[in-house]
C-alpha positions in Angstrom: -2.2 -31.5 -9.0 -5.7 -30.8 -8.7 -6.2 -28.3 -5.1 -3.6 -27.1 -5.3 -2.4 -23.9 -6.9 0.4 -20.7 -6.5 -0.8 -18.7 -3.7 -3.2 -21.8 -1.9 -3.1 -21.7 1.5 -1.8 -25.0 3.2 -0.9 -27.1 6.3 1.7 -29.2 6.6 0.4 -33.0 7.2 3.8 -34.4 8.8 6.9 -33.5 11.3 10.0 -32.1 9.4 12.0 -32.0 12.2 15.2 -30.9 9.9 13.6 -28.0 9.4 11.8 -27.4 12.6 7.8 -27.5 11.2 5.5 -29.6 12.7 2.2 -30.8 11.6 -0.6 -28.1 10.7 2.3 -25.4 11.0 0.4 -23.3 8.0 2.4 -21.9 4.8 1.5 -20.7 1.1 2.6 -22.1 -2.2 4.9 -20.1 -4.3 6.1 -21.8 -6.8 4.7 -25.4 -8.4 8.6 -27.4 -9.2 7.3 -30.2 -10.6 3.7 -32.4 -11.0 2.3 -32.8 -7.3 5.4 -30.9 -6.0 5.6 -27.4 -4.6 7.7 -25.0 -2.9 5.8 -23.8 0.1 7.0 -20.6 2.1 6.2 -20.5 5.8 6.0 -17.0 7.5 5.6 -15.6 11.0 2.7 -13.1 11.8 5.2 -10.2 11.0 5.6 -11.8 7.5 9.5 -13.2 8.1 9.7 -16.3 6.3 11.1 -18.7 8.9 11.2 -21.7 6.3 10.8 -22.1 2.4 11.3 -26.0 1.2 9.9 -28.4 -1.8 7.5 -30.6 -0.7 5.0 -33.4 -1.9 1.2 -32.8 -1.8 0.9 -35.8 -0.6 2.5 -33.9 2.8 0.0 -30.8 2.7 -3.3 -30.2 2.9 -5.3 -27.1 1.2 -7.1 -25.0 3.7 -10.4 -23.1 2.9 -11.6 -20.0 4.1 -15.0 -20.2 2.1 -17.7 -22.7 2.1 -17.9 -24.8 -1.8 -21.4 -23.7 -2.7 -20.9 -26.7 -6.0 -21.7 -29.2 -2.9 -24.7 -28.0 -2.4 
């Protein structure tokens, strides 16, 4: 899926109360399962992942550090 690839940043667009996350809680893709899905890890500041699930990208959203100079 196009945005996202192993290592992107991303924030979680939806509640999963099952696993305790809630919307914008921030994890990183590490691993791609299957076309438009992804298992995303979620870590504390120490680096303790706290959470690791599948999800769609139609729950995520890729967050950018650096401005996309191709706009300009």
């Amino acid at each position: 899926m196009a945005g996202f690839d192993l290592l992107s940043v991303v924030a979680l667009l939806e509640d999963i109360p099952a696993k305790g996350l809630l919307r914008g809680q921030v994890g990183t893709i590490v691993e791609t399962l299957a076309p438009g899905v992804f298992e995303v890890e979620f870590s504390d500041d120490s680096g303790r992942t706290y959470a690791s699930l599948a999800l769609r990208s139609d729950q995520l959203m890729r967050l950018r550090h650096e401005p996309d100079h191709r706009a300009a």
